[in-house]
MARNUNU-352862 format. One line per 4 residues: number of its first residue (from 1); their letters; for each residue x, z, y of C-alpha. Coordinates in steps of 0.5 Angstrom, whole numbers, plus 500, padded with zeros to 3 digits. Layout:
MARNUNU-352862
NUM> a> X,Z,Y | ...
end
This chain:
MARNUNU-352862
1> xxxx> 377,167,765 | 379,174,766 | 386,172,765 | 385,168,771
5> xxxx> 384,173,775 | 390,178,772 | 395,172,775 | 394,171,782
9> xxxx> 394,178,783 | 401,180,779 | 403,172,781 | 411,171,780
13> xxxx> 414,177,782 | 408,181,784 | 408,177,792 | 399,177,791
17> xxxx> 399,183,789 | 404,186,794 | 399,182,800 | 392,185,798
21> xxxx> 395,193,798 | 399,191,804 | 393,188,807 | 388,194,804
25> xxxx> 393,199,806 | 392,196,813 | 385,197,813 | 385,205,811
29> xxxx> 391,206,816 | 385,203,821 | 379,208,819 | 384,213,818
33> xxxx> 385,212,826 | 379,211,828 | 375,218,824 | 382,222,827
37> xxxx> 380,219,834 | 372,220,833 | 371,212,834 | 364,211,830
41> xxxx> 365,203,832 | 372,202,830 | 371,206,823 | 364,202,821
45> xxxx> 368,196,822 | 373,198,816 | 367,199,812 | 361,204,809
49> xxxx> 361,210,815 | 358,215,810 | 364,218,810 | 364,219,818
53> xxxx> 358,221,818 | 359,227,813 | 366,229,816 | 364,229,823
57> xxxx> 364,237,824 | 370,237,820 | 376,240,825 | 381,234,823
61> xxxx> 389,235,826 | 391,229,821 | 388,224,817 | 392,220,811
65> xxxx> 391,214,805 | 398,212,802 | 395,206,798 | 398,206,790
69> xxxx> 394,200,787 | 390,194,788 | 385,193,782 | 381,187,783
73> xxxx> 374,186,780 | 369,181,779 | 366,183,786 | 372,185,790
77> xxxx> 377,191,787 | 378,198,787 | 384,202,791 | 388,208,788
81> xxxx> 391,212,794 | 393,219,796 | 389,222,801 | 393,227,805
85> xxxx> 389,231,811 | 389,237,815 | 384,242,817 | 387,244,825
89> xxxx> 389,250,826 | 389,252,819 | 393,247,814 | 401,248,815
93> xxxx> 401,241,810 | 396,237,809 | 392,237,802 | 393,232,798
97> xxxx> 387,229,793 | 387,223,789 | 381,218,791 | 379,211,788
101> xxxx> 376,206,794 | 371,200,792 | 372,194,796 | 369,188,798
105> xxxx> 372,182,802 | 368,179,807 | 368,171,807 | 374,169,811
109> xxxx> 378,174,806 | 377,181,811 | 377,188,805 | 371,193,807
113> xxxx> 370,199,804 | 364,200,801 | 365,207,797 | 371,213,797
117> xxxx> 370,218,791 | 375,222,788 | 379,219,782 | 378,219,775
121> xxxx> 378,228,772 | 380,230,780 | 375,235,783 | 371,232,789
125> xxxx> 372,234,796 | 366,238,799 | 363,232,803 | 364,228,797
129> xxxx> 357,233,796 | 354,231,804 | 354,233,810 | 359,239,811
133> xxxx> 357,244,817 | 362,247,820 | 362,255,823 | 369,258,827
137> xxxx> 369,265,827 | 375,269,829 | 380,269,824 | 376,264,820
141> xxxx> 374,257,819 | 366,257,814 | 364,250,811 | 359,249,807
145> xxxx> 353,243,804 | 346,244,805 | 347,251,809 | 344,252,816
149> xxxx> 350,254,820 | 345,261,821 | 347,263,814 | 355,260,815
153> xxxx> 356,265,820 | 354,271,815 | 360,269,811 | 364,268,818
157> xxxx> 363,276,819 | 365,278,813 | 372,273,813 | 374,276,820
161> xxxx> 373,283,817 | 377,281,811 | 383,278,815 | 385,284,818
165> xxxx> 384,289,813 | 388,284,808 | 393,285,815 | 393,292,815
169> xxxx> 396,292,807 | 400,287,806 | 402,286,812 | 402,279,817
173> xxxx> 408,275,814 | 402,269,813 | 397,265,817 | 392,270,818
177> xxxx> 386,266,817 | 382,263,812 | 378,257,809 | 372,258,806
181> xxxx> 368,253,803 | 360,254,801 | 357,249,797 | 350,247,795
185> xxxx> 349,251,788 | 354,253,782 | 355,246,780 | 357,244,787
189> xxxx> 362,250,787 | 364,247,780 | 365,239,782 | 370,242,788
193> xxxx> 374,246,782 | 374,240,777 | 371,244,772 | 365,246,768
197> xxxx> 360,249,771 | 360,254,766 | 367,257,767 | 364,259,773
201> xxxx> 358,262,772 | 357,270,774 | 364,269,779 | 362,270,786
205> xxxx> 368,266,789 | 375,263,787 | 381,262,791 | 384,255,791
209> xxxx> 391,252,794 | 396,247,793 | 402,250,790 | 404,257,790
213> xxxx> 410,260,792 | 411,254,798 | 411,257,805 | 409,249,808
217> xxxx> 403,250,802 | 397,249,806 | 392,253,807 | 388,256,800
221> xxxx> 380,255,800 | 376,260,798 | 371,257,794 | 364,260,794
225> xxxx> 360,260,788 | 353,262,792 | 348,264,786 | 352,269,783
229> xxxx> 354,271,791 | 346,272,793 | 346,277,789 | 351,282,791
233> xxxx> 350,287,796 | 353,288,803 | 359,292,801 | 360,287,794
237> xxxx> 361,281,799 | 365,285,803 | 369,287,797 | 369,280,794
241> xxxx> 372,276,800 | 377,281,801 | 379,280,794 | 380,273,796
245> xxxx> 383,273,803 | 388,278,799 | 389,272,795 | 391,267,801
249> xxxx> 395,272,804 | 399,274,798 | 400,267,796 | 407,265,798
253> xxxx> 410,272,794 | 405,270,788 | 410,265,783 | 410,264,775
257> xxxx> 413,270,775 | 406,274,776 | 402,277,771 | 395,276,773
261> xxxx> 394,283,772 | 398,284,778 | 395,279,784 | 388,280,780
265> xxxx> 390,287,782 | 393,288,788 | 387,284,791 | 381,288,788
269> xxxx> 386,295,790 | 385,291,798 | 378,289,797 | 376,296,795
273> xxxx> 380,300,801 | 376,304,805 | 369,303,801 | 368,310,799
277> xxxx> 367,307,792 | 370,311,786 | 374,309,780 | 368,310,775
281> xxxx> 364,307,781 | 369,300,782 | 371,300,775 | 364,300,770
285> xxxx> 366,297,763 | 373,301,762 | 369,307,764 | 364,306,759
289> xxxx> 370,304,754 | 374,309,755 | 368,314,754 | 366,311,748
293> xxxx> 373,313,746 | 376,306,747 | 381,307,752 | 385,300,753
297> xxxx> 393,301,749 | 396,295,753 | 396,292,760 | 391,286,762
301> xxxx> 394,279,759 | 394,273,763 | 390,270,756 | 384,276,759
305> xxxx> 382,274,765 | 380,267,762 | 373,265,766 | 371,263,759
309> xxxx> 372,270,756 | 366,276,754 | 364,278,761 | 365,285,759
313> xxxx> 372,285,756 | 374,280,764 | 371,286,767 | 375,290,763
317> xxxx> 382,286,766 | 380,286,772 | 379,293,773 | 385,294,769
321> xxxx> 389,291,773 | 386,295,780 | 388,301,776 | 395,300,775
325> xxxx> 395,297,782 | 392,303,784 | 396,309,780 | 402,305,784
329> xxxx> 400,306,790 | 397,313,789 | 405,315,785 | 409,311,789
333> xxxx> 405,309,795 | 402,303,799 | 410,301,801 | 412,301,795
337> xxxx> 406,297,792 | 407,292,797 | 414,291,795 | 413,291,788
341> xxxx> 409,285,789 | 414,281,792 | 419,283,788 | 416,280,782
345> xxxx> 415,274,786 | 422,272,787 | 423,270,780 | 422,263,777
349> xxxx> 420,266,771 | 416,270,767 | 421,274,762 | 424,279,766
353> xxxx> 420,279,772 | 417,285,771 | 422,289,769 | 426,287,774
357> xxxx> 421,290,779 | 420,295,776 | 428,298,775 | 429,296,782
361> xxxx> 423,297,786 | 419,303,782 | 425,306,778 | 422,305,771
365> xxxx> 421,301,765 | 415,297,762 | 414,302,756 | 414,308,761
369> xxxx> 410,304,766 | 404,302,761 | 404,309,758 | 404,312,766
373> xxxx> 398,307,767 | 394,309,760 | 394,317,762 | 392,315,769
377> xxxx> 386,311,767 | 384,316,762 | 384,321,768 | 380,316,773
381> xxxx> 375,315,768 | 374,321,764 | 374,327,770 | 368,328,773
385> x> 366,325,780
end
C-alpha cells in the first residue's frame, strides 16, 4: 500500500510529482500576495489565517516561498520550502528560513495550508511564538511576543540612544538602525536561536545575522533574552544594547578572520563610552583575578567565550577583551581602534590576520601587543580608583 502512494508521486519521469509542487507553489505564491497586499480573505482562501493573524503588525516590503519538495501523506502532504522576507525599511536582502507546510486537498483536488512551522533543527521565527507587537522607534524597529507595546517602547529608547553612539565611534558606513526582537521568556529567545536554552541562560541578549562580511546581508536581529535583562539596571541595558548595536554596525568588517576578542571587545569598549564606569567597575572578575595574584598570560581565545563556559572565566573574556580594545584606543587612539578593526576584517582567514594589522595599522607584533595589553590590565586593576 505505501508503495502505491510513493509511484503516482514520482510517476515515469517524475511529471505527478513535478504537478503537485507546481500547483503547491502556485498556492503559497497566492497567500504570499495576499499578506504583502493585506488581503485577509484571499489569504483564508489558501488556508489556516494563523499566520496573518500573527504577522499583521509585522512591517513587510517582501514575502516569498520557493518550494523544494512535495512529500505526500496518507492525509495530504507536506511541503519543503524557502522562505525569504523582508522587513521594510530595515532588510537590504531578504532573510531566509527553511519552513515545512502541511497541506490538505480539498475534494475537487484544490491544496490548502493547514500549518507552517519551521523545518526540522531550524530556529523558529518569532511568530511561530504568537502574536508579534510591533514599536518604531527613530533609529529602531522593536518586535516582541506577549509584551504590551508600553514595555517595547522602553526597549525602543534605549535603541535610538545606541545607534547613534555607535555612529559616533565607528562611523556611518551601515544602515543605522536596528531590530530588536523580545521575546516571551528564555526559552522563546532559545527557540529563535535554535538552541538550548541553557546556552543562554544569564545572557541578556545576542546578535544574529545571515552572513557576516556581505554588504547585501540583511539586517542583523538583536535577540533579547527578557529574564536575564529584567534584572540589569538603566545603565547596564544601555550598555548591553550599545554592545549589540555595535555588533550590527561592525558586521560588514567582521569576518573568519576576527578574533572574538576583538568584535567582543570593541562592542563592550563602545558600550561602555561616556558611562563613567571604571576598569575595576566594568571588568569585575579579572579584577578579583588579577588581585588575587592570577593575572591573565594570553589574550582571550574564541574556545573562551563559549556560552557554556564557567560564567566567571566568560566574564573574564569579555572583559579582557574590552581591555585590549581599550589599551588601543588609549595608546593609539579611537581612529586607529577603528582601523584595526577593519583591517582584520579584510582577510578570508584567520592566520595572519592579526598580525597583519597589527604591522600595518599599529606598527607592532602579536608578542609585543600581548605583552602591552598583559602590563595595561595589571595597571587598570590594580591601582587604586
Amino acid at each position: 500500500m505505501g508503495l502505491g502512494l510513493l509511484l503516482p508521486l514520482a510517476g515515469c519521469g517524475g511529471t505527478p510529482a513535478d504537478s503537485a509542487r507546481t500547483e503547491v507553489q502556485q498556492l503559497l505564491d497566492r497567500r504570499s500576495a495576499a499578506l504583502l497586499h493585506h488581503d485577509e480573505t484571499a489569504y483564508g482562501a489558501t488556508g489556516t489565517r494563523t499566520e496573518y493573524t500573527r504577522l499583521r503588525a509585522l512591517p513587510l516590503a517582501s514575502w516569498a516561498y520557493r518550494v523544494t519538495a512535495v512529500h505526500r501523506t496518507s492525509s495530504g502532504a507536506t511541503a519543503d520550502a524557502d522562505l525569504g522576507y523582508r522587513v521594510a525599511g530595515y532588510d537590504k536582502a531578504p532573510v531566509d528560513a527553511r519552513r515545512t507546510l502541511t497541506l490538505g486537498r480539498t475534494a475537487d483536488g484544490r491544496w490548502y495550508v493547514t500549518a507552517d512551522r519551521p523545518a526540522k533543527d531550524t530556529g523558529q521565527q518569532l511568530w511561530d511564538q504568537g502574536l508579534v507587537t510591533a514599536v518604531r522607534g527613530t533609529h529602531s524597529l522593536v518586535l516582541g511576543t506577549g509584551r504590551p507595546a508600553a514595555q517595547l517602547r522602553r526597549y525602543a529608547t534605549l535603541a535610538d540612544r545606541a545607534v547613534p553612539a555607535v555612529s559616533r565611534a565607528w562611523g556611518t558606513d551601515w544602515s543605522r538602525h536596528v531590530v530588536v526582537l523580545v521575546p516571551r521568556s528564555l526559552q522563546g529567545m532559545a527557540g529563535l536561536l535554535g538552541s538550548p536554552a541553557a546556552n543562554y541562560r544569564g545572557i541578556a541578549a545576542v546578535t544574529t545575522g545571515e552572513a557576516g562580511g556581505s554588504g547585501t546581508a540583511p539586517a542583523d536581529r538583536v535577540v533579547v533574552n527578557p529574564e536575564a535583562y529584567a534584572i540589569l539596571g538603566d545603565l547596564g541595558k544601555q550598555v548591553v544594547l550599545t554592545h549589540e548595536t555595535t555588533h550590527v554596525a561592525t558586521r560588514a568588517h567582521t569576518t573568519a578572520a576576527t578574533p572574538l576578542w576583538l568584535s567582543e571587545g570593541y562592542a563592550d569598549w563602545i558600550g561602555y563610552l561616556g558611562t563613567g564606569r571604571t576598569p575595576t567597575e566594568a571588568a569585575p572578575e579579572l579584577t578579583r583575578a588579577v588581585q588575587d595574584g592570577h593575572p591573565p598570560t594570553r589574550l582571550p581565545t574564541d574556545k573562551d567565550f563559549g556560552f557554556t563556559s564557567d560564567p566567571a572565566e566568560l566574564a573574564q573574556a569579555y572583559e579582557g577583551g574590552w581591555l585590549a580594545c581599550r589599551m588601543i584606543a588609549d595608546h593609539w587612539g579611537t581612529a586607529r581602534l577603528g582601523a584595526f578593526y577593519r583591517a582584520v576584517g579584510t582577510h578570508e582567514k584567520r592566520p595572519g590576520a592579526v598580525e597583519d594589522a597589527l604591522k600595518k595599522v599599529l606598527g607592532t607584533t602579536p608578542g609585543a601587543f600581548t605583552e602591552q595589553w598583559r602590563q595595561y590590565v595589571r595597571e587598570q586593576l590594580i591601582r587604586s580608583e
